[in-house]
N, C-alpha and C positions, 0 to 999 in steps of 0.2 A: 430517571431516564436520561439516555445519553443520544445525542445525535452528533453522527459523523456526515461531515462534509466535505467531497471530494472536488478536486476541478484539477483541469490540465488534459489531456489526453485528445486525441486529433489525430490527425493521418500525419504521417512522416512517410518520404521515403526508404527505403533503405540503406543501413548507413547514417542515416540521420541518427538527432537527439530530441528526446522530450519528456518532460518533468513532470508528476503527478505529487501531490498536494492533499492531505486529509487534515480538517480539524476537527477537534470532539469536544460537545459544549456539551454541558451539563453538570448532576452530579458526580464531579469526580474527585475524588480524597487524592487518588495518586494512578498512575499509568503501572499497569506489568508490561505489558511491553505492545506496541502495535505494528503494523505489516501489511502487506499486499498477496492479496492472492489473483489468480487471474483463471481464467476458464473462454475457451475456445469451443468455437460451434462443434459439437458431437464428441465435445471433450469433457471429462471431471474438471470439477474445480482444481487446485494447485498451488500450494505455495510459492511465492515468490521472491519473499524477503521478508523478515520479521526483525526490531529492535526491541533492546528492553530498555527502559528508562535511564538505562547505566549507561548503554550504550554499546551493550554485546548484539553483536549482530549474525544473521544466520543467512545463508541465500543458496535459492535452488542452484544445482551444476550448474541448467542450463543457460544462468544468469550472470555468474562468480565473471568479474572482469570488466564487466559493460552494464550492472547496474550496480547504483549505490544507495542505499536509505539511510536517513538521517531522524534525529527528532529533534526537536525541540520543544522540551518539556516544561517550559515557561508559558506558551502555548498550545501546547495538548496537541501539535500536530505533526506529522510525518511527510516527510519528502521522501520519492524516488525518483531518482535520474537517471532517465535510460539511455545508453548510447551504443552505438553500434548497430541499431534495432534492424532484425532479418524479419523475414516475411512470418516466421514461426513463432513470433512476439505478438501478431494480431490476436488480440480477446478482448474480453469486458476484464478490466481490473476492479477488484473490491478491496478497499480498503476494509481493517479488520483492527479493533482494538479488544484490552481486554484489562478491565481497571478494576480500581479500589473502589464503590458508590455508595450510595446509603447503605445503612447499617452496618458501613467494613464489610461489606460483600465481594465476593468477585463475580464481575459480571462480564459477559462478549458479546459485544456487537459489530452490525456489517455496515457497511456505506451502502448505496444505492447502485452503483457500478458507473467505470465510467470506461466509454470505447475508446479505446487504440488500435487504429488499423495501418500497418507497415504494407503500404505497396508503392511501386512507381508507377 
């Protein structure tokens, strides 16, 4: 079993910046790749940014420029850095991994979500 642990996320106003944080403890042999997804009241869930291990990275349109995700695979955990953040960025983020675990498996799991809410 793997738990992921998020922190970061707060009100910012607009314009402003703020960093989101996941780590994943457990069994984990190796990372395919982890990422952020996010979901707004009366909205689907949504990608938001995903990296692989290597460090290919993939990010929704509406994010290309003003967010960046990172990992760090010595620690099994994933940074996003948002800046420029508009009112349209307010959700719950959930961090998302998806690794090597017991038995060379692949397996996906979610973070618990953490809120980000952009207003002035």
């Amino acid at each position: 079993q793997v738990q992921l642990v998020e922190s970061g996320g707060g009100l910012v106003q607009p314009g402003g910046s703020l960093g989101l944080s996941c780590a994943a403890s457990g069994i984990i042999f190796s990372i395919n790749n982890m990422g952020w997804h996010r979901q707004a009241p009366g909205k689907q869930r949504e990608l938001v940014a995903v990296i692989t291990s290597g460090g290919s990275t993939n990010y929704a349109d509406s994010v290309k420029g003003r967010f960046t995700i990172s990992i760090d695979n010595a620690k099994n955990t994933v940074y996003q850095q948002m800046s420029s953040l508009k009112p349209e960025d307010t959700a719950v983020y959930y961090c998302n991994a998806r690794v090597i675990g017991d038995r060379r498996a692949t397996y996906e799991y979610w973070g618990q979500g953490t809120q980000v809410t952009v207003s002035s």
